[in-house]
C-alpha positions in Angstrom: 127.1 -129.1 -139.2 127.9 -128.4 -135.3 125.0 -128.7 -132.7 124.5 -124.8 -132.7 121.5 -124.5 -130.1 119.4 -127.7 -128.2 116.3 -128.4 -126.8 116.4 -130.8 -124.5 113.2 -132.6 -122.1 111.8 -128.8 -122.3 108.6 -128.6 -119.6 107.0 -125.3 -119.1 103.8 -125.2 -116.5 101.2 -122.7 -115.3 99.7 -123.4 -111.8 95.8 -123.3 -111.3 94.9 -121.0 -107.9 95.4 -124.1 -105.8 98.9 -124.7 -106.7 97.9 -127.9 -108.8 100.2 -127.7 -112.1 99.0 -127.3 -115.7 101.4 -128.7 -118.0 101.5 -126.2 -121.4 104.7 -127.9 -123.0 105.6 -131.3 -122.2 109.3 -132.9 -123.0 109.8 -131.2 -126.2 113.4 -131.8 -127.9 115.2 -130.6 -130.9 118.4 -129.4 -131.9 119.3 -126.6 -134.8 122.8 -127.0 -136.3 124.9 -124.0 -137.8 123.2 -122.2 -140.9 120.0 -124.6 -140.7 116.7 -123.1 -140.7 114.1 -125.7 -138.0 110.3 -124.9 -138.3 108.2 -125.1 -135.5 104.2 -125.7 -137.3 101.1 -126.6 -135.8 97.9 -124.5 -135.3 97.4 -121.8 -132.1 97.8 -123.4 -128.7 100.0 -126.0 -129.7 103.3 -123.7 -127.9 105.0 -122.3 -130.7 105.7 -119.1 -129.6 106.0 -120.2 -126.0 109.0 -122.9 -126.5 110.6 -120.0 -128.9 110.5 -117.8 -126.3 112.1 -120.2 -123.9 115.4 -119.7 -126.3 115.9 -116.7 -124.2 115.2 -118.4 -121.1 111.7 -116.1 -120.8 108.5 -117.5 -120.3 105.6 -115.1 -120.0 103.7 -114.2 -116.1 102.3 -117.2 -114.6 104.5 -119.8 -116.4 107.9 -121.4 -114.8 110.4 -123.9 -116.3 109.9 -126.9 -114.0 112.1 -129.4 -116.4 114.6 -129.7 -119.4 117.3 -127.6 -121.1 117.8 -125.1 -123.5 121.4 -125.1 -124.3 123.6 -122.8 -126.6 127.0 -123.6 -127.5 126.3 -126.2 -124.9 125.7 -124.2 -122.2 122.2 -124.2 -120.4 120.6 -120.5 -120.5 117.7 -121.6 -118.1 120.4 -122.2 -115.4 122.7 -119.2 -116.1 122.2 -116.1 -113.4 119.8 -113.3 -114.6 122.6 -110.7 -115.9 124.1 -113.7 -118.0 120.6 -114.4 -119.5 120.2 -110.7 -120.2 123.3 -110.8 -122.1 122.0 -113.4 -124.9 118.8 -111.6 -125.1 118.9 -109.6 -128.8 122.7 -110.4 -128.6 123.6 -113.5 -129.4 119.8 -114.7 -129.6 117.6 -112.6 -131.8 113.8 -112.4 -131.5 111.6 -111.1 -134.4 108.1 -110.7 -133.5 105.1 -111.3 -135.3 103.9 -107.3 -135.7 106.3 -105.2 -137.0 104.5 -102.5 -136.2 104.2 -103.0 -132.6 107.7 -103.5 -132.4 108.6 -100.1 -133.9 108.6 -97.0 -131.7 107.1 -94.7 -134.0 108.9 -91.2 -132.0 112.1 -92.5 -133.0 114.0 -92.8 -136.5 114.6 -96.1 -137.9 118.6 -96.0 -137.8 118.2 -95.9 -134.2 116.4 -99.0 -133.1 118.1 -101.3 -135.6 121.6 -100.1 -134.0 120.3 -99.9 -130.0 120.3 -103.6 -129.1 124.1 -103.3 -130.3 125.4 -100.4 -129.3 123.7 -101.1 -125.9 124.8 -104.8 -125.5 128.7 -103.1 -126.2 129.0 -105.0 -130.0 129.6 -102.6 -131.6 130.5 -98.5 -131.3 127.1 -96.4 -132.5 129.7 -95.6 -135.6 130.4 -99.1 -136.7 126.4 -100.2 -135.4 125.7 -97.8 -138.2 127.6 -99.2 -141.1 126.5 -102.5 -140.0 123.2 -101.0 -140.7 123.4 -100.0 -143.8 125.2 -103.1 -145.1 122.1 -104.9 -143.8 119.9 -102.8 -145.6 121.5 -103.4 -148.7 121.8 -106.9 -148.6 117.9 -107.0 -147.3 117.2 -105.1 -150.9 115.8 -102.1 -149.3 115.6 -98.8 -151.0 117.8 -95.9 -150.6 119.6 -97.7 -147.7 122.4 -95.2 -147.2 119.4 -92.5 -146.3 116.9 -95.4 -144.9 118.3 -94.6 -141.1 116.9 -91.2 -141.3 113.3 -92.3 -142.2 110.6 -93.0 -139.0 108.9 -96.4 -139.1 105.2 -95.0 -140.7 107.4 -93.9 -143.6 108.0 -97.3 -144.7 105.8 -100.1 -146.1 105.0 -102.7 -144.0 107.0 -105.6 -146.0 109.6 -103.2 -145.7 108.6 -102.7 -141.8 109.4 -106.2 -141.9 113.1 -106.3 -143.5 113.8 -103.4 -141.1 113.1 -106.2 -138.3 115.3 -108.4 -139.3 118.4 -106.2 -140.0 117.2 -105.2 -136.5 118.4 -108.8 -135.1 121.1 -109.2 -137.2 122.7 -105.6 -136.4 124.4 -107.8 -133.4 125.6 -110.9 -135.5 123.2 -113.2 -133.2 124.0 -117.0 -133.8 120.3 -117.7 -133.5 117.4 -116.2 -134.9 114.2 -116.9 -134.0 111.5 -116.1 -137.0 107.9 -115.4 -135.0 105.2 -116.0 -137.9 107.3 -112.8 -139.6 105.2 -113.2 -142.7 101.3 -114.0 -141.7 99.6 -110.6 -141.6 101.7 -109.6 -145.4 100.3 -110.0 -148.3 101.4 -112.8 -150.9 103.5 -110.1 -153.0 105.3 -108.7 -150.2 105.6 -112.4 -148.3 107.8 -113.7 -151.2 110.0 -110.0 -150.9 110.8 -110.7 -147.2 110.9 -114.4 -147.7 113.6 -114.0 -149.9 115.1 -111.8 -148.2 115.3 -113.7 -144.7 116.7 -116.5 -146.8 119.6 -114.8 -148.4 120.9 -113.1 -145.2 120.2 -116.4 -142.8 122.8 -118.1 -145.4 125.1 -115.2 -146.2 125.4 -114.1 -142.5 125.8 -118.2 -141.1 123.6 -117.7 -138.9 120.9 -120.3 -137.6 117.3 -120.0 -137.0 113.7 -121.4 -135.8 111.0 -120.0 -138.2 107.4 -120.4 -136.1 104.7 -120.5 -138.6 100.9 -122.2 -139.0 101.8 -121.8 -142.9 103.2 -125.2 -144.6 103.4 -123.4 -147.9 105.8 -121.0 -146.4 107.9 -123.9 -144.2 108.0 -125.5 -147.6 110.6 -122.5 -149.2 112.6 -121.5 -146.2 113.0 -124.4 -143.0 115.5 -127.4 -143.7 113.8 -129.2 -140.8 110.5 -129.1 -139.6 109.2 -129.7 -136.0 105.2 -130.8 -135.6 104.1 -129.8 -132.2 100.2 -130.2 -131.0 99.0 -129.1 -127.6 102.7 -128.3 -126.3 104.0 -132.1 -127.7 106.2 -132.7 -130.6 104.5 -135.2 -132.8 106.5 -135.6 -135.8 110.0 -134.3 -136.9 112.3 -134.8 -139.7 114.2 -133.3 -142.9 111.4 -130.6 -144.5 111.2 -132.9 -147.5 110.1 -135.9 -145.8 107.7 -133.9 -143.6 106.4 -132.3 -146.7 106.1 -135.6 -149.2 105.6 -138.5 -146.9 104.2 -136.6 -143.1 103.6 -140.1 -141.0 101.5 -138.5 -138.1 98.1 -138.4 -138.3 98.0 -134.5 -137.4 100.8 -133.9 -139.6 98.2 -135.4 -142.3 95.3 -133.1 -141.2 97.6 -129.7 -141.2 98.6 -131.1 -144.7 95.0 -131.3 -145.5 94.4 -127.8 -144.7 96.9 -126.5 -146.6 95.2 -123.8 -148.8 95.1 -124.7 -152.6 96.4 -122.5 -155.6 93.8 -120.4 -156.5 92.2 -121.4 -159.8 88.6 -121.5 -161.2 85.9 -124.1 -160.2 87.4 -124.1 -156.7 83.9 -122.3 -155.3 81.0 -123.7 -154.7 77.8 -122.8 -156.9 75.8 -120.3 -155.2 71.9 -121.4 -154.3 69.9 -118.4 -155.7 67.0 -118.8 -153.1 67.6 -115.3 -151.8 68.5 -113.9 -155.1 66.9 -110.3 -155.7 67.1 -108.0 -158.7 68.2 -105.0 -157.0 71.9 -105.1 -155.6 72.9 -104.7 -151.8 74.8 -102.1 -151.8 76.4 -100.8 -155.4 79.3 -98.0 -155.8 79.1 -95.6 -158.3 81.9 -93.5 -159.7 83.5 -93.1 -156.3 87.0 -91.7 -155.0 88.1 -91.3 -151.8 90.7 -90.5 -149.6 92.3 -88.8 -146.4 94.0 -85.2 -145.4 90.2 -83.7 -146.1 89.0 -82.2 -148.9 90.5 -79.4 -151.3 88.5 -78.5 -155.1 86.5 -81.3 -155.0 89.5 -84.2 -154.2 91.0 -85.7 -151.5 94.1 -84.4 -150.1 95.5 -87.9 -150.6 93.9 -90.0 -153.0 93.5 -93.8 -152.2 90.5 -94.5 -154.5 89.5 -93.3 -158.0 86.5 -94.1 -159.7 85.1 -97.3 -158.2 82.3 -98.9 -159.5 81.0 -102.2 -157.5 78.0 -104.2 -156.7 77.3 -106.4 -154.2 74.6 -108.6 -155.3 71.6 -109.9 -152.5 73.4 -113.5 -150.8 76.5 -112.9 -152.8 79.5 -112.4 -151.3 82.2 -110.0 -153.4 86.2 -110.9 -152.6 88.6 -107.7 -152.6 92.1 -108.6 -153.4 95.0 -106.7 -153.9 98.4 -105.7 -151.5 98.5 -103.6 -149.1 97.5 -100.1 -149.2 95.8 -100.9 -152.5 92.4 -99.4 -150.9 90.4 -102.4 -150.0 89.9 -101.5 -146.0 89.3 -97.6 -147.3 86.5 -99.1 -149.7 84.9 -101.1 -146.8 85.1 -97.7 -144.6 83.2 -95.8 -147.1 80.3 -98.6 -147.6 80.2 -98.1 -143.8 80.1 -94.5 -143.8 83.1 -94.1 -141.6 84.6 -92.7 -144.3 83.1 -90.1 -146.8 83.7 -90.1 -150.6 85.0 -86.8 -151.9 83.1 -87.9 -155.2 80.4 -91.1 -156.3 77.6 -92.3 -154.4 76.6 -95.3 -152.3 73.3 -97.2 -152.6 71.9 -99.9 -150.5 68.8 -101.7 -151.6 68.7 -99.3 -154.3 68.3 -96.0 -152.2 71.4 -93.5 -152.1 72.5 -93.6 -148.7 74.4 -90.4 -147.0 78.2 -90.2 -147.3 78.6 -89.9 -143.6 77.0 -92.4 -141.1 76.4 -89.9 -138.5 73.5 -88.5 -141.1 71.9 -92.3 -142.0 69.3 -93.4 -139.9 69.1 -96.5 -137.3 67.7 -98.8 -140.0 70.5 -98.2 -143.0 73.6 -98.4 -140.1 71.4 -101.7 -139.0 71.6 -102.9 -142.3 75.4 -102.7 -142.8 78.0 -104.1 -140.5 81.5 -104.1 -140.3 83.7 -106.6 -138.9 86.8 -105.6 -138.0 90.3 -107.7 -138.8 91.8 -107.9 -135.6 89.1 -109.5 -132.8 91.4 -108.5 -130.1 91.2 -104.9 -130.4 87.4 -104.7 -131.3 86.1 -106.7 -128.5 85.9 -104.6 -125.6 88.1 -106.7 -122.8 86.3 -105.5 -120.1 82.6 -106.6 -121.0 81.4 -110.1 -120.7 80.4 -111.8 -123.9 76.8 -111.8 -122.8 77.0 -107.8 -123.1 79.2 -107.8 -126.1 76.6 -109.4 -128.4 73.3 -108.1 -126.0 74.0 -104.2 -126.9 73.8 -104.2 -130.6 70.5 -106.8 -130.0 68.8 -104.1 -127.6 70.2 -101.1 -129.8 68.9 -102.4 -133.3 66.2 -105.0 -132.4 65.0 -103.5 -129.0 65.2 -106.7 -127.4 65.3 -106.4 -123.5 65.5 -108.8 -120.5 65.0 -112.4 -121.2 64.4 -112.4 -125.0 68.0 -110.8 -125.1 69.2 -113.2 -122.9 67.7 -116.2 -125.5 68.8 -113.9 -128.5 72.3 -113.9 -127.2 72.3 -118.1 -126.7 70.8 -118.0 -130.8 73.7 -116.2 -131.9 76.8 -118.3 -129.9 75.3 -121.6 -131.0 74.9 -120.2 -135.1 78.7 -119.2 -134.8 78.9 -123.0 -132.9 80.5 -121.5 -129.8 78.6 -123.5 -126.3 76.1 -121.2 -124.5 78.2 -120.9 -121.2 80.8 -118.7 -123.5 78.3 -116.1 -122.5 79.9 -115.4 -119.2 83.1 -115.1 -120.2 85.5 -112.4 -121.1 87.2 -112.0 -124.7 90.4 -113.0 -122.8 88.9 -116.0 -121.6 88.7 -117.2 -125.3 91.0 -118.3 -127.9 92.1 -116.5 -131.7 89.2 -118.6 -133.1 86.5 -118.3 -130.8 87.4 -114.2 -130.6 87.0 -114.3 -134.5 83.4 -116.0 -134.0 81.9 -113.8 -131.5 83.7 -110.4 -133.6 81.1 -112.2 -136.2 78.3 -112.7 -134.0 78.3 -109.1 -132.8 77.5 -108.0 -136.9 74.9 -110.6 -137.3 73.3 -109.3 -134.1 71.6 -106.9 -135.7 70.6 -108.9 -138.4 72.4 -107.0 -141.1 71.6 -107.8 -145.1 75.4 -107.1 -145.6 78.9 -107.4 -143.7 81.7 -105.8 -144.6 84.6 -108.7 -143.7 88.1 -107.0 -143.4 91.1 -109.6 -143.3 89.0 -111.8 -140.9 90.9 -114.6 -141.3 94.8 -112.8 -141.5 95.9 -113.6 -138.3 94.4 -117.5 -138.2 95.9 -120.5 -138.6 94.8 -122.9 -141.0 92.5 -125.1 -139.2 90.8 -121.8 -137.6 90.8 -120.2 -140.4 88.9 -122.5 -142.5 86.4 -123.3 -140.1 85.2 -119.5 -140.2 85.1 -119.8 -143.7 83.0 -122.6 -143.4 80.8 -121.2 -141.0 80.5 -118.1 -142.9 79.3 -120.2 -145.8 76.7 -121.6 -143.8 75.3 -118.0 -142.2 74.9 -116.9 -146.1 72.6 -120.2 -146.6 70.8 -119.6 -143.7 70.3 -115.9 -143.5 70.7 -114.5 -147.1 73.5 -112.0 -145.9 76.2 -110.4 -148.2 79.7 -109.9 -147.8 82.6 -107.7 -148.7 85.4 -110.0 -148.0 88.6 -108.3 -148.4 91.7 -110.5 -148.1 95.0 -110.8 -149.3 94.6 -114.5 -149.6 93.7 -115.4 -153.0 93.0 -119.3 -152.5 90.5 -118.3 -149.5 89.1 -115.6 -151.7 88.6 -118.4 -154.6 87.1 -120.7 -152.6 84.4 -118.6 -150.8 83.5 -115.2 -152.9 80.9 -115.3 -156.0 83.0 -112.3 -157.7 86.0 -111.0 -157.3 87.7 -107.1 -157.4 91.0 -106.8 -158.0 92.3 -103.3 -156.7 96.1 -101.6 -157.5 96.5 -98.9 -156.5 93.1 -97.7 -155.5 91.8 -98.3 -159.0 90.3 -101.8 -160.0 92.0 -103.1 -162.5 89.9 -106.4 -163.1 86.7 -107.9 -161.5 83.7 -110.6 -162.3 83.1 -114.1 -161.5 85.4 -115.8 -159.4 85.9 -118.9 -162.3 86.8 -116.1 -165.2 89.2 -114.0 -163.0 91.2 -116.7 -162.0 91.2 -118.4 -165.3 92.7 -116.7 -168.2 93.5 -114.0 -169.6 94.3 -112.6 -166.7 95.3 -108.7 -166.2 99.0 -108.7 -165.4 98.4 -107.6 -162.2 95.8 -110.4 -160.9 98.9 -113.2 -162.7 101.7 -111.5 -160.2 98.9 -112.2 -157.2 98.6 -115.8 -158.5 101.7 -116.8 -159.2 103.0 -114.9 -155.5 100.7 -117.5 -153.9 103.5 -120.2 -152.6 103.0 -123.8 -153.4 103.7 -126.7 -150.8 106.6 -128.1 -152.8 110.2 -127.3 -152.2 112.1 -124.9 -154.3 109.4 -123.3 -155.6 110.6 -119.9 -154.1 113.2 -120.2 -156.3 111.7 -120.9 -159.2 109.4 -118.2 -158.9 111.8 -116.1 -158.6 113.6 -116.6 -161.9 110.9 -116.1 -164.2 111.3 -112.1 -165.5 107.6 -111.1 -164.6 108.2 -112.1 -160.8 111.6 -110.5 -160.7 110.3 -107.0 -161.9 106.3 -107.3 -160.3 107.9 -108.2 -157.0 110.8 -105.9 -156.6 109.3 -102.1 -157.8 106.4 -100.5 -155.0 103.6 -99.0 -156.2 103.4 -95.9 -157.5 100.0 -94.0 -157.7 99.2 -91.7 -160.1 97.2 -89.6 -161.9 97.6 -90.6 -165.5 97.9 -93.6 -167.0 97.7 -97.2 -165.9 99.2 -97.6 -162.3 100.9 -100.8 -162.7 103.4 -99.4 -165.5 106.3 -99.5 -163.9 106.0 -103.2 -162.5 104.3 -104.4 -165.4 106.0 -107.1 -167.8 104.1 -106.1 -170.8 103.3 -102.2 -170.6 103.6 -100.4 -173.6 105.8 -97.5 -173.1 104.5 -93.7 -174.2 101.0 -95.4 -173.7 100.6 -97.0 -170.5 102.4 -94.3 -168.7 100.1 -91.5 -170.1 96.4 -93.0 -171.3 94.2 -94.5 -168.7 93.7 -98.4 -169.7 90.3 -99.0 -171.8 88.0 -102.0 -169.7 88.0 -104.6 -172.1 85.1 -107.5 -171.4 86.4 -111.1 -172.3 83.3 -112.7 -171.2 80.0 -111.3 -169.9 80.4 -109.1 -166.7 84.1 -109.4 -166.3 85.9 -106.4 -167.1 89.7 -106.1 -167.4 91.4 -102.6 -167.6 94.5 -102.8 -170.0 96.0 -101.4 -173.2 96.9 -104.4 -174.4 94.5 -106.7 -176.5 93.1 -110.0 -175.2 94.7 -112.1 -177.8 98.4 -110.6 -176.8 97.8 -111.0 -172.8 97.2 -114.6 -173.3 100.0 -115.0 -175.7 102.1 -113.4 -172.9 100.8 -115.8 -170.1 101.5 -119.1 -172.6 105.2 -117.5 -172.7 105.8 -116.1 -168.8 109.6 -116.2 -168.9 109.9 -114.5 -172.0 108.0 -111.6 -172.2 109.8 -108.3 -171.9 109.2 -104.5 -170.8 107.8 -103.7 -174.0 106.5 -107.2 -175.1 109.7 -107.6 -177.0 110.4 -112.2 -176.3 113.7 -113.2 -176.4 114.7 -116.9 -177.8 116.3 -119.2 -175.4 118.6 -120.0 -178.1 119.5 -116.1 -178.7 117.4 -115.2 -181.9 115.7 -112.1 -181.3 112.0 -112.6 -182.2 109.9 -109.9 -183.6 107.9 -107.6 -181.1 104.4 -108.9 -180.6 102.8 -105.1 -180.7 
């Protein structure tokens, strides 16, 4: 394979107010051949997105390229006159950001911004941009592609968002892709759809790309070579299987380290029972929700139906499932942001109102939310001294001084130093946002906090501190949480019980150990067995087995009858899964699984995954036809 695009001695600086340089990436060097996929890991800070930037020769305000070379086809963009840069840009290098949805004008259809880069760079006529298109789309497995054009981006899922993305940068037949962390905020189901995806059309189209990513796992199925980089310096690089099986640097060792495991029982920790009550938190009953407002007693649109949870005192309760499942809309209720068309809501055992503008000081006190993304909920224009000192004078009524001491309690229990206290949220890294978000809920000394996808957006590292310092404010304080997540291994290691949601029904909950042990409902296996392993290949394996193949390619469907994950599941029973709601079943005490099918004939399934058949009819490898198990 030819030398397709090189890195060579690449130095980017910022300048202090003096003049006085500040290196940010220091002599970095690598190469990507023709149809290879290179991996740029390591966790936030270390210049990932910075040096893949620099394939366009951009750097963001404030930075300058005072060394190196970034040369395509042998030619060095950084030295090539501002219209010949433009030229490259989304023409023959392709950029795919890390938010789909940020990169989507939602005003105009879909057809049109896949085709504008092309049609606007002169690639292709607006005729032939189209068919382009729509081959894409195909070849991306997305529905209805002939029709797809016509749709506008909230019409779409957001794995689908993400396809849409990438036929967005290959509309112009770039020779370089550049992949930034395309998968981190999706959830494991959807991941493996675009993953596969990306892969097919990156070696069908001959193309070659740089995949930045904090996720190993990921790296693992998709890069041929990987690049280590740490506080803007490449520390190890080599073939992804020697990276992966025998890393040599040190820091190679510790991302390895933090790798997440695959979720399976015992990986918890047993829960101290000193502030263990008899009363729940905060327990749903029988409650649906939904949005559009509400006609004959339902929601317009219907995202939850009939929800029962508790949320015992120091116990924190994981809520797993894909997105649009409900888990965020269940949170919002809880809060009282959003109110139930049906159910009711206790805390401490006292039925709170459905909207928080009609609960008083002490009940919103008691229950705080933290919000996923820490950028958008800290206010950028308040200190972090004010950010925490508001909800402290609000709640606790504590003024002056005593704020002041309250506000230097609260950085050093979410281990940030005391001086953070004059800063603002720019000022502070992905991490140390996530830690004062935190902080702000605790402030009022809340009995329960309502966690949404804190930990999405974090790398590894990052992302398990938090956990471990959430861990330690339930030991200290006693406080509960709702942690809803897509990530199953983070789930498993932190949450007491776990609720699986489809569709905006639950479909299995109870102690972490028993729900990811089995039997398992079909629905909590797919999550499992989406969760990629660090071990090349094993997207493709995966991919074989039936159960994957059908759970991972139909959406969800929700509906009013019968069990919503018919059409996706491998053993529904047609003419009863389709029409009867699914009986809860209890396989050990106090966790519940809603299926048709007997225990005894999920497990048999799950000892025989490539097997089983819509229908639960099991072929033989050999060819005999063996009898239907129902």
């Amino acid at each position: 394979m030819s030398e397709l695009f090189e890195i060579d001695n690449l130095q980017i600086q910022a300048r202090k107010e003096d003049g006085t340089p500040i290196p940010i990436v220091k002599g970095v060097s690598f190469n990507v051949k023709a149809g290879q996929v290179v991996a740029l890991i390591g966790e936030s800070g270390s210049g990932k997105s910075t040096i893949s930037m620099a394939t366009m020769a951009y750097c963001r305000p404030g930075l300058e390229f005072p060394g190196g070379e970034v040369r395509l086809h042998g030619k060095d963009v950084l030295s090539m006159d501002p219209q010949d840069q433009r030229s490259i840009r989304g023409n023959k290098v392709a950029y795919l950001a890390q938010s789909a949805a940020a990169t989507f004008n939602p005003a105009i259809t879909i057809g049109e911004q896949v085709t504008e880069a092309a049609v606007l760079h002169g690639t292709l006529t607006q005729e032939e941009a189209n068919r382009r298109a729509v081959a894409l789309y195909h070849a991306l497995e997305l529905p209805d592609p002939e029709r797809l054009g016509r749709r506008y981006p909230h019409q779409v899922s957001g794995g689908q968002l993400q396809r849409l993305m990438a036929a967005m940068a290959l509309v112009s037949s770039p020779d370089l892709l550049v992949l930034d962390e395309p998968t981190t905020a999706l959830d494991v189901t959807t991941q493996i759809e675009v993953l596969k995806a990306f892969k097919k059309v990156i070696q069908e189209e001959g193309s070659a790309a740089i995949y930045v990513t904090h996720d190993l796992a990921v790296v693992a199925q998709v890069a041929d070579h990987i690049v280590v980089l740490y506080s803007g310096e490449v520390q190890e690089q080599g073939p992804t299987e020697q990276i992966i099986n025998n890393p040599k640097h040190p820091y190679t060792k510790r991302l390895m380290a933090a790798v997440k495991p695959t979720p399976k029982a015992g990986m918890g920790e047993k829960l101290d029972e000193e502030h263990s009550r008899d009363i729940p938190n905060i327990e749903v009953k029988n409650m649906t929700a939904g949005y559009g407002g509400i006609v004959n007693g339902k929601p317009v649109i219907t995202v939850l139906r009939d929800i029962n949870v508790k949320i015992k005192n120091s116990h924190v309760v994981g809520v797993i499932g894909e997105s649009g499942c409900g888990k965020s809309t269940l949170a919002r209720v809880i809060a009282g942001l959003l109110p139930a068309a049906k159910g009711e809501v206790f805390l401490d055992g006292k039925k709170l109102e459905a909207d928080l503008k009609h609960r008083s000081a002490e009940e919103l006190q008691k229950v705080q939310f933290v919000y996923q993304m820490a950028d958008t909920a800290l206010n950028p224009r308040q200190m972090i001294s004010d950010i925490l000192g508001r909800p402290i004078e609000f709640y606790r009524g504590i003024k002056g001084k005593e704020r002041r001491e309250e506000v230097a309690k609260l950085l050093r229990l979410v281990e940030l130093p005391v001086e953070f206290e004059n800063r603002y949220p720019s000022e502070l890294s992905g991490g140390q946002k996530q830690r004062v978000n935190l902080a702000r809920a605790l402030a009022a000394k809340p009995e329960i906090m309502l966690c949404d996808e804190v930990t999405s957006a974090l790398d590894s590292i990052v992302s398990s501190n938090v956990i471990k310092l959430l861990k330690k404010l339930r030991d200290e304080t006693g406080v509960s949480f709702v942690f809803i997540s897509h990530d199953l291994s983070t789930v498993g290691s932190f949450a007491d019980e776990i609720v699986v949601l489809y569709a905006g029904r639950v479909v299995e909950q109870g102690p972490v150990d028993h729900v990811l042990a089995p039997p398992y409902h079909p629905y909590t296996r797919l999550l499992i067995s989406s969760v990629p392993e660090l071990r090349v290949g094993w997207l493709e394996e995966t991919m074989q087995k039936r159960e994957m193949a059908v759970g991972i390619a139909r959406g969800v469907e929700i509906t009013d009858t019968g069990c919503p994950f018919y059409n996706r599941c491998p053993i529904a029973i047609d003419g009863t899964c389709n029409l009867e709601t699914a009986p809860t079943q209890e396989p050990h005490p106090d966790h519940f699984i809603s299926c048709h099918r007997s225990m005894e004939e999920i497990e048999a399934a799950e000892n025989a995954p490539q097997q089983v058949l819509h229908g639960f009819e099991k072929a033989d490898p050999d060819g005999d036809k063996a009898a239907k198990a129902h």
